[in-house]
Backbone and ligand atoms as CSV (ligand in chain L), in Angstrom:
chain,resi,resn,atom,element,x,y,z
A,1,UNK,N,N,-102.634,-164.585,-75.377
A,1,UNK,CA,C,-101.954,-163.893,-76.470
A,1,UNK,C,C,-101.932,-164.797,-77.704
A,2,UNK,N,N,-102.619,-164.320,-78.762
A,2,UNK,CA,C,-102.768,-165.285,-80.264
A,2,UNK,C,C,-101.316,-165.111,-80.699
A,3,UNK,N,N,-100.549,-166.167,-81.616
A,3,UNK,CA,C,-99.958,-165.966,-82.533
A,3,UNK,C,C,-99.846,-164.628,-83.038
A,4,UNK,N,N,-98.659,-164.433,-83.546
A,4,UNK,CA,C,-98.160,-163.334,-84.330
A,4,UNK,C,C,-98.580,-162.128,-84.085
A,5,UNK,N,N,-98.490,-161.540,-82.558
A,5,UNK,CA,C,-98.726,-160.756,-81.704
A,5,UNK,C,C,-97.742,-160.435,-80.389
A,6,UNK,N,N,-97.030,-159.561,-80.272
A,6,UNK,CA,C,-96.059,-159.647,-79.395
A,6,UNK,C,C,-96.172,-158.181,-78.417
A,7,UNK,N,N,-96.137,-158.732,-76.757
A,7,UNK,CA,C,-96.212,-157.526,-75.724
A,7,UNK,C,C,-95.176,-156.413,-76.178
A,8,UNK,N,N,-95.838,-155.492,-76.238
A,8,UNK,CA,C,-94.399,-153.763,-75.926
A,8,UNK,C,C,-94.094,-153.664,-74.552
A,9,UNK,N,N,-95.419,-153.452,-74.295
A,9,UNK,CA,C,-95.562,-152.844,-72.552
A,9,UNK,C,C,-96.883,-152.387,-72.242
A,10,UNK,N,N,-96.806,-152.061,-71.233
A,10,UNK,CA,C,-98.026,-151.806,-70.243
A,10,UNK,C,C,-99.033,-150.355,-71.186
A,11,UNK,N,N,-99.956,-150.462,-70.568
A,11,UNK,CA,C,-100.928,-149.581,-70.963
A,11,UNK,C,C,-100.544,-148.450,-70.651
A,12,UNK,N,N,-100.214,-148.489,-69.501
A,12,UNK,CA,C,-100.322,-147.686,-67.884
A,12,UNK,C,C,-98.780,-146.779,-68.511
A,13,UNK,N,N,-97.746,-147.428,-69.363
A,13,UNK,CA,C,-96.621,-146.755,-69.583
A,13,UNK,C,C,-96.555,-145.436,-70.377
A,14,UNK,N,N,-97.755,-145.077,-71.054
A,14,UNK,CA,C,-98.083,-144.281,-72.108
A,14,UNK,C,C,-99.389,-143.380,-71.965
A,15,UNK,N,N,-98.509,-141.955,-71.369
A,15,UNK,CA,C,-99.126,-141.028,-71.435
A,15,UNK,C,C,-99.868,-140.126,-72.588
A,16,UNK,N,N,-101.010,-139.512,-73.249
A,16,UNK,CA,C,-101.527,-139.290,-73.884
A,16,UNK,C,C,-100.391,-138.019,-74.243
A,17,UNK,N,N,-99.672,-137.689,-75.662
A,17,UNK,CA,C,-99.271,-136.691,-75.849
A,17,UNK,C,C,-97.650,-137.115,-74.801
A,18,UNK,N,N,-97.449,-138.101,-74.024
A,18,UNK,CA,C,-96.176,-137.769,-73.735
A,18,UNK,C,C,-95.489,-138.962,-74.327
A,19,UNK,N,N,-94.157,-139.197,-73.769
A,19,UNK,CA,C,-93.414,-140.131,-73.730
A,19,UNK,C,C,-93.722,-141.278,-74.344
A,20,UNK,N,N,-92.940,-141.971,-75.642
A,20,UNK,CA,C,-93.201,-143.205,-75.850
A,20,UNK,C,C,-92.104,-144.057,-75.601
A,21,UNK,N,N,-92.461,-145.378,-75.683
A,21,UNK,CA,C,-91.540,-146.401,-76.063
A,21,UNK,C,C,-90.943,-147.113,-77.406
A,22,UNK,N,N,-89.751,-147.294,-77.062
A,22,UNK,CA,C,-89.248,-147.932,-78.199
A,22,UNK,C,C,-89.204,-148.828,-78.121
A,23,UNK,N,N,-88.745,-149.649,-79.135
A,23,UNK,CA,C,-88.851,-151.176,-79.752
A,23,UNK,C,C,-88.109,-151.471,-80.661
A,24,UNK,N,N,-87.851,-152.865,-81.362
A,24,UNK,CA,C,-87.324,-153.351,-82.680
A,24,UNK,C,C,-88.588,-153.922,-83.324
A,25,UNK,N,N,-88.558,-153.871,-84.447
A,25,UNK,CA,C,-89.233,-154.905,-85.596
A,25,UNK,C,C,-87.999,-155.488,-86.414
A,26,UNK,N,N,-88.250,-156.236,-86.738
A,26,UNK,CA,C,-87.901,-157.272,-87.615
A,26,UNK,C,C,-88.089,-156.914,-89.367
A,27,UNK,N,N,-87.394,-156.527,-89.720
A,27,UNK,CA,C,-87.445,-155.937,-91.325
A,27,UNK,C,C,-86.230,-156.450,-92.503
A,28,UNK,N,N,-87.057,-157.591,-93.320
A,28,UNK,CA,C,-85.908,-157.399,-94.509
A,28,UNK,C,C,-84.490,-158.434,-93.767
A,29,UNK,N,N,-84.957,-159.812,-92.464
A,29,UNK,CA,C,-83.509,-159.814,-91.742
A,29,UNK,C,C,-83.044,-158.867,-90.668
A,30,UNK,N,N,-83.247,-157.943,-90.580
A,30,UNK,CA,C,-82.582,-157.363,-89.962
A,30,UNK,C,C,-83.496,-156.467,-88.777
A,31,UNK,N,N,-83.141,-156.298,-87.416
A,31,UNK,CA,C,-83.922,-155.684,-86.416
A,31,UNK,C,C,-83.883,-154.265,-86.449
A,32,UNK,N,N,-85.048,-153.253,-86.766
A,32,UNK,CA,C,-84.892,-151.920,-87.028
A,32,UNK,C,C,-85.990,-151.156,-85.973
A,33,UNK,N,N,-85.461,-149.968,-85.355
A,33,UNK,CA,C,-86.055,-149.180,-84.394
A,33,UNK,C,C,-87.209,-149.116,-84.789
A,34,UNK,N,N,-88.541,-148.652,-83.750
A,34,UNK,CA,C,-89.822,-148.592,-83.746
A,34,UNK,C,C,-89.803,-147.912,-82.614
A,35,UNK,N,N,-91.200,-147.301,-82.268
A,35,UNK,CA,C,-91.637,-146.802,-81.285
A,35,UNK,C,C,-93.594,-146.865,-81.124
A,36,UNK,N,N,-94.095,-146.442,-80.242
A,36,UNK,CA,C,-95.032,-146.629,-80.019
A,36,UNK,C,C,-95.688,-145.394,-78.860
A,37,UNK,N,N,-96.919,-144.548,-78.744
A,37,UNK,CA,C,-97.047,-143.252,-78.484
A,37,UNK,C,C,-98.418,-143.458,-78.256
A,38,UNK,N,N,-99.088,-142.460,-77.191
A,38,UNK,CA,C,-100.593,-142.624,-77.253
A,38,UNK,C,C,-100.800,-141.340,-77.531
A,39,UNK,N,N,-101.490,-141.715,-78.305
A,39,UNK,CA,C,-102.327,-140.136,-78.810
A,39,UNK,C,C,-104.013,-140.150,-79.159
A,40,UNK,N,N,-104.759,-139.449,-78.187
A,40,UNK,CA,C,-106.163,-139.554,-78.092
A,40,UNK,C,C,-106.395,-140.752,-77.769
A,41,UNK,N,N,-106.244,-141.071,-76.531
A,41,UNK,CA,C,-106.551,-142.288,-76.007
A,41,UNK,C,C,-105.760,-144.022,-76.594
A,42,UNK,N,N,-105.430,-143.143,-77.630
A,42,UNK,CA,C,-104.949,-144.808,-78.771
A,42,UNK,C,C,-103.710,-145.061,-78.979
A,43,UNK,N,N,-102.993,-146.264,-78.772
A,43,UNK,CA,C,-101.442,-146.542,-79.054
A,43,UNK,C,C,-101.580,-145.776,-80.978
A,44,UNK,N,N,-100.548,-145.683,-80.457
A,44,UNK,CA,C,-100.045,-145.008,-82.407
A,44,UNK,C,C,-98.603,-145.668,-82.649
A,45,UNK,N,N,-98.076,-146.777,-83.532
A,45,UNK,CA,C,-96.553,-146.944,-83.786
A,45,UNK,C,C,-96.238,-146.780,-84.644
A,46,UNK,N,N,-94.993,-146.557,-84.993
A,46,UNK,CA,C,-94.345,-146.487,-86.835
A,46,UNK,C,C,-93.374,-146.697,-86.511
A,47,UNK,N,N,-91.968,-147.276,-87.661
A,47,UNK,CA,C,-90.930,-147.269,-87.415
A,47,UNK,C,C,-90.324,-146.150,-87.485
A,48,UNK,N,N,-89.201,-146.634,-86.423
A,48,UNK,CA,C,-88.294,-144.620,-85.935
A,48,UNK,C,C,-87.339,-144.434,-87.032
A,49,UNK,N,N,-88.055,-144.381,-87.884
A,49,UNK,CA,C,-87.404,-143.730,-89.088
A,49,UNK,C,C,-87.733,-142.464,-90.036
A,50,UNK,N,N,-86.963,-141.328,-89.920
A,50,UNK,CA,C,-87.652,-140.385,-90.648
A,50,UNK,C,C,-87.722,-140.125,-91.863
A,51,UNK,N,N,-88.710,-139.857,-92.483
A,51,UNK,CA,C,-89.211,-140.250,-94.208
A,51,UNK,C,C,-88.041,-139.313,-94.699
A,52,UNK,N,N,-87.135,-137.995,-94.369
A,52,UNK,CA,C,-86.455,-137.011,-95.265
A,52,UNK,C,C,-84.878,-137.876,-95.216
A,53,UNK,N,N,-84.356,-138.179,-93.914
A,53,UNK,CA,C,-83.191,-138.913,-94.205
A,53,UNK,C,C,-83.719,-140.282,-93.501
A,54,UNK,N,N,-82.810,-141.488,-93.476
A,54,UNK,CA,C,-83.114,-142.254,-92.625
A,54,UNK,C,C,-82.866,-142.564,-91.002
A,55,UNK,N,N,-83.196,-141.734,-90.308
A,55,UNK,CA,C,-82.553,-141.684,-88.926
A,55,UNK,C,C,-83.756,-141.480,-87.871
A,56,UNK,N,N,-83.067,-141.709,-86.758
A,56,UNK,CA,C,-84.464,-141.678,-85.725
A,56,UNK,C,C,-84.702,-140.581,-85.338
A,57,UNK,N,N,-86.276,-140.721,-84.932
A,57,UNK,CA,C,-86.722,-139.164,-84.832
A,57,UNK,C,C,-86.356,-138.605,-83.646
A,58,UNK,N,N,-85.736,-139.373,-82.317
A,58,UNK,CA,C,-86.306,-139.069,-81.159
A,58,UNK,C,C,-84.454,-138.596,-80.991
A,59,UNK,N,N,-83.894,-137.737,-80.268
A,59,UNK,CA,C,-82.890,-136.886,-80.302
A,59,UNK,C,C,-82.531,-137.705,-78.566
A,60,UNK,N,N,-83.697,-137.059,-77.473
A,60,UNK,CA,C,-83.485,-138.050,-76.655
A,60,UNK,C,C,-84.432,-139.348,-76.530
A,61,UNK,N,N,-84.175,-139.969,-76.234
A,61,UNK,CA,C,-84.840,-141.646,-75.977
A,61,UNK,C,C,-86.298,-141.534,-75.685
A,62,UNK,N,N,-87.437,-141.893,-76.276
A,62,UNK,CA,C,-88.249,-141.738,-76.013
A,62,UNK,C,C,-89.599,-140.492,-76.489
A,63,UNK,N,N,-88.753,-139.288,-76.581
A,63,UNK,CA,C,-89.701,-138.036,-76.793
A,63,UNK,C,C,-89.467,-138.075,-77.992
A,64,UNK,N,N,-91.034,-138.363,-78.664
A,64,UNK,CA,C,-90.981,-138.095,-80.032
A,64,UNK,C,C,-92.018,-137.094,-80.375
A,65,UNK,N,N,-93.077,-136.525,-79.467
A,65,UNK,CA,C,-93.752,-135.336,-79.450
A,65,UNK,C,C,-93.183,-134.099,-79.425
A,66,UNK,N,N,-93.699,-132.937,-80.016
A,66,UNK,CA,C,-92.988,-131.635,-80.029
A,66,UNK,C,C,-93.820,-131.074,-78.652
A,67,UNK,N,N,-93.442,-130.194,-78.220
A,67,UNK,CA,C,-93.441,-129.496,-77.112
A,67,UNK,C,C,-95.189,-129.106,-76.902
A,68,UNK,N,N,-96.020,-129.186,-77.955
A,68,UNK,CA,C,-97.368,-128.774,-77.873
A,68,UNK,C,C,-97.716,-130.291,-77.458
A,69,UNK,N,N,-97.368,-130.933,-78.043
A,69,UNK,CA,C,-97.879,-132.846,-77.275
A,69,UNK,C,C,-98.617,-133.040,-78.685
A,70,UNK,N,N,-99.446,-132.488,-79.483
A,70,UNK,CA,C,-100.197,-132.593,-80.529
A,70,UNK,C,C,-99.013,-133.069,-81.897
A,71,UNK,N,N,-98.325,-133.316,-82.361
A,71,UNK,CA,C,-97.337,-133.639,-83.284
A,71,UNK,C,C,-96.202,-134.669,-82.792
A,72,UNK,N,N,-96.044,-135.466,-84.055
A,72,UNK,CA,C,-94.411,-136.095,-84.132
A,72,UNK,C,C,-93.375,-135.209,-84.454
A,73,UNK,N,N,-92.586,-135.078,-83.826
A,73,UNK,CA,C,-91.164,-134.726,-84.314
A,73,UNK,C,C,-90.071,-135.270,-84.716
A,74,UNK,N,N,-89.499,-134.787,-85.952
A,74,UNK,CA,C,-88.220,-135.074,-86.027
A,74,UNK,C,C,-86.723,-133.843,-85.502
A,75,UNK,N,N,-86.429,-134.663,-84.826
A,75,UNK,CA,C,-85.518,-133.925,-83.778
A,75,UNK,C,C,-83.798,-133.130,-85.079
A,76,UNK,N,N,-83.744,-133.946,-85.629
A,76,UNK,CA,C,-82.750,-133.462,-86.662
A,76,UNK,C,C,-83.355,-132.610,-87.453
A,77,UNK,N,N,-84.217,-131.958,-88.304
A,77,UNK,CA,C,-84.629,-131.058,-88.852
A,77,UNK,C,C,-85.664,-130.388,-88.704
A,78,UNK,N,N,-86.816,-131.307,-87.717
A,78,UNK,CA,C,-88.056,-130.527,-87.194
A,78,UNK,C,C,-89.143,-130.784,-88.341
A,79,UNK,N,N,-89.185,-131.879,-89.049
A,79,UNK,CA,C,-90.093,-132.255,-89.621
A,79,UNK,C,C,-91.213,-132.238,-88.571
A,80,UNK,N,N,-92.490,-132.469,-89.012
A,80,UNK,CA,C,-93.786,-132.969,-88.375
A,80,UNK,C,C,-94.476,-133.427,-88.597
A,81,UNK,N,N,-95.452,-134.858,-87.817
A,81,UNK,CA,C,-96.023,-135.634,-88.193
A,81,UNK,C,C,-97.189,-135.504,-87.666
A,82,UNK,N,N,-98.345,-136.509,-88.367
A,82,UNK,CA,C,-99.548,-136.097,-87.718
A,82,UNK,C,C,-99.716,-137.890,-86.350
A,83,UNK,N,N,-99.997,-137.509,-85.311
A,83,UNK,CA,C,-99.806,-138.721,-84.710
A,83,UNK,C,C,-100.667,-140.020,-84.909
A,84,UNK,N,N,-101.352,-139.369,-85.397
A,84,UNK,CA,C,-103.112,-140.832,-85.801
A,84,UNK,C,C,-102.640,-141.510,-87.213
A,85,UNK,N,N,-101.975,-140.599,-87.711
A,85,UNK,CA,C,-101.632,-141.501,-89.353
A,85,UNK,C,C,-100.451,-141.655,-89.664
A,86,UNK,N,N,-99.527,-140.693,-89.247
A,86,UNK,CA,C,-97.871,-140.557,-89.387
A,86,UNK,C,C,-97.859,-139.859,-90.909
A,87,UNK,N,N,-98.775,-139.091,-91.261
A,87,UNK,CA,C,-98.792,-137.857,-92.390
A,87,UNK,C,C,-97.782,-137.167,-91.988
A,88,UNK,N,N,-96.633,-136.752,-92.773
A,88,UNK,CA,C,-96.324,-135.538,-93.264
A,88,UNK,C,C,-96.874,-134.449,-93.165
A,89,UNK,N,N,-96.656,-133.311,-91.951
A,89,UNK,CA,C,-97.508,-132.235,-91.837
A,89,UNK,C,C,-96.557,-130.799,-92.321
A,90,UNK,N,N,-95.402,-130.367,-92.155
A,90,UNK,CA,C,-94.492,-129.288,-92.251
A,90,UNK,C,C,-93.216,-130.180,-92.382
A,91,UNK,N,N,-92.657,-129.432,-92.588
A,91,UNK,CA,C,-91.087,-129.842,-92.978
A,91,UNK,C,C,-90.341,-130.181,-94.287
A,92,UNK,N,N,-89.092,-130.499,-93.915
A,92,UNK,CA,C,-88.344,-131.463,-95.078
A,92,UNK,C,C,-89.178,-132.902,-95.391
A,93,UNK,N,N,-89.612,-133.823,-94.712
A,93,UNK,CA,C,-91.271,-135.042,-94.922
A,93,UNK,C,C,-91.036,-134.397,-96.253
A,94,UNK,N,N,-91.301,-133.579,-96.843
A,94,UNK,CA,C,-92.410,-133.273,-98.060
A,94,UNK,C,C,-93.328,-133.796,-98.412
A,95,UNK,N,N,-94.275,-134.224,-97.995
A,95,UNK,CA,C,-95.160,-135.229,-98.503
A,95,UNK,C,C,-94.849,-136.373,-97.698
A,96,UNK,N,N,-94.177,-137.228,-97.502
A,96,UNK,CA,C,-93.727,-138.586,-97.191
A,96,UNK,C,C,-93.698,-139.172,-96.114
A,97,UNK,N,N,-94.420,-139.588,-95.294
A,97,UNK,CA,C,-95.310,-139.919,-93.893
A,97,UNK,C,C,-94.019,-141.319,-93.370
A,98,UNK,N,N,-94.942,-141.069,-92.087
A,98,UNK,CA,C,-93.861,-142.395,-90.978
A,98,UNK,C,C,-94.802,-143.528,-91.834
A,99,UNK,N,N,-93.905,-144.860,-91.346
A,99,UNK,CA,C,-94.358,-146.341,-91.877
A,99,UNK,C,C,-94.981,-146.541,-90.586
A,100,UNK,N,N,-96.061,-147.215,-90.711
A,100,UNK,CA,C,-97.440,-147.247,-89.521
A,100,UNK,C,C,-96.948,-148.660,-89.144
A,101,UNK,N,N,-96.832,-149.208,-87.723
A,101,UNK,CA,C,-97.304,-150.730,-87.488
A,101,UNK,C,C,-98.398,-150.852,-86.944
A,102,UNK,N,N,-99.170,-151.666,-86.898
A,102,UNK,CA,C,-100.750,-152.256,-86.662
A,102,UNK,C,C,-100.154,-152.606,-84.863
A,103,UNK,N,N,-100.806,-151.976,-83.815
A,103,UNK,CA,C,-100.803,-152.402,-82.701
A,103,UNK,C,C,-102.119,-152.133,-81.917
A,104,UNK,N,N,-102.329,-152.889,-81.048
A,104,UNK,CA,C,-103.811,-153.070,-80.418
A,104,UNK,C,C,-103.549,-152.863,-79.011
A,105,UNK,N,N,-104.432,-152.633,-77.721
A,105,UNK,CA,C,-103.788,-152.023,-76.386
A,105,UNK,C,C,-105.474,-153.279,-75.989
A,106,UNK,N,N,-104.819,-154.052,-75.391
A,106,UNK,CA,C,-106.152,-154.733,-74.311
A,106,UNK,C,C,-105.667,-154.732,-72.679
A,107,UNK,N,N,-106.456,-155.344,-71.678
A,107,UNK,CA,C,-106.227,-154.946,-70.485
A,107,UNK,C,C,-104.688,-155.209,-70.024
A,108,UNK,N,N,-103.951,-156.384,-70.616
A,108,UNK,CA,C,-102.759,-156.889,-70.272
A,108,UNK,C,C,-101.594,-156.115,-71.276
A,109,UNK,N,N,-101.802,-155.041,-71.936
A,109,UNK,CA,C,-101.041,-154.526,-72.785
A,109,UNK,C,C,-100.937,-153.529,-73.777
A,110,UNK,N,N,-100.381,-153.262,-74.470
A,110,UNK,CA,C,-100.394,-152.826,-75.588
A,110,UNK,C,C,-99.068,-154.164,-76.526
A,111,UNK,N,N,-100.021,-154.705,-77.662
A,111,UNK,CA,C,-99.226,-155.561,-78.227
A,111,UNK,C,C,-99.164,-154.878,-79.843
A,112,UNK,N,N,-98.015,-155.240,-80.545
A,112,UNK,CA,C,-97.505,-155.514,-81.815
A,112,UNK,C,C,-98.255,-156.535,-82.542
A,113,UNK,N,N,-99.266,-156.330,-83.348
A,113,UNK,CA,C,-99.858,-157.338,-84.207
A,113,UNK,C,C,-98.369,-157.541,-85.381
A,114,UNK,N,N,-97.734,-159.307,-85.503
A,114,UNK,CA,C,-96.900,-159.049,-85.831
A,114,UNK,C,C,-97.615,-159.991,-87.813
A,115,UNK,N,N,-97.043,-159.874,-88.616
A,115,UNK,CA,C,-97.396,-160.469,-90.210
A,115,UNK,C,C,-96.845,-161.801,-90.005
L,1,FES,S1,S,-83.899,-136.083,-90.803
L,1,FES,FE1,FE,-85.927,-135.783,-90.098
L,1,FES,S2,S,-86.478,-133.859,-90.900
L,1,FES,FE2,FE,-84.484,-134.186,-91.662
């Protein structure tokens, strides 16, 4: 494991379209929610923050997909995201997409490339 790179979890934990994990990053001082999701084969993370208010998307722990598996949700108003970029697709979003973190998945992981 290089520098400024830190384990989430297992590969094996992240179903395509289901269930992700959460996390902290480090922002500004202060430790702020994240999550992390596979979608089309590929980890996808952003911080769990939703672009219309500031609050987390996931209502219960973990499910941040809407019921088709194809979208992010925000559980307080039903915004939607696109999962490969964290675009703004419908909703209150208007325009205004999830904040992306850079993470990489090799045989021992899926890690946090950290700045
Ligand atoms: S708080 Fe997420 S859509 Fe309103």
């Amino acid at each position: 494991m290089a520098a400024g790179e830190r384990l989430i979890c297992a590969g094996a934990a992240l179903e395509d379209g289901g269930a992700g994990v959460r996390f902290e990053v480090e922002r500004y001082g202060e430790q702020v929610p994240a999550f992390v999701v596979r979608y089309r084969g590929r980890p996808r993370a952003y911080l769990n923050r939703c672009s219309h208010v500031p609050v987390e998307l996931d209502w219960q722990p973990g499910l941040f997909f809407d019921s088709s598996g194809l979208y992010l949700i925000c559980a307080v108003h039903g915004a939607l995201f696109a999962p490969e970029s964290g675009h703004c697709l419908s909703g209150r979003c208007a325009g205004r997409g999830l904040e992306p973190l850079q993470v990489e998945e090799r045989a021992d992981g899926i890690f946090l490339m950290e700045n």
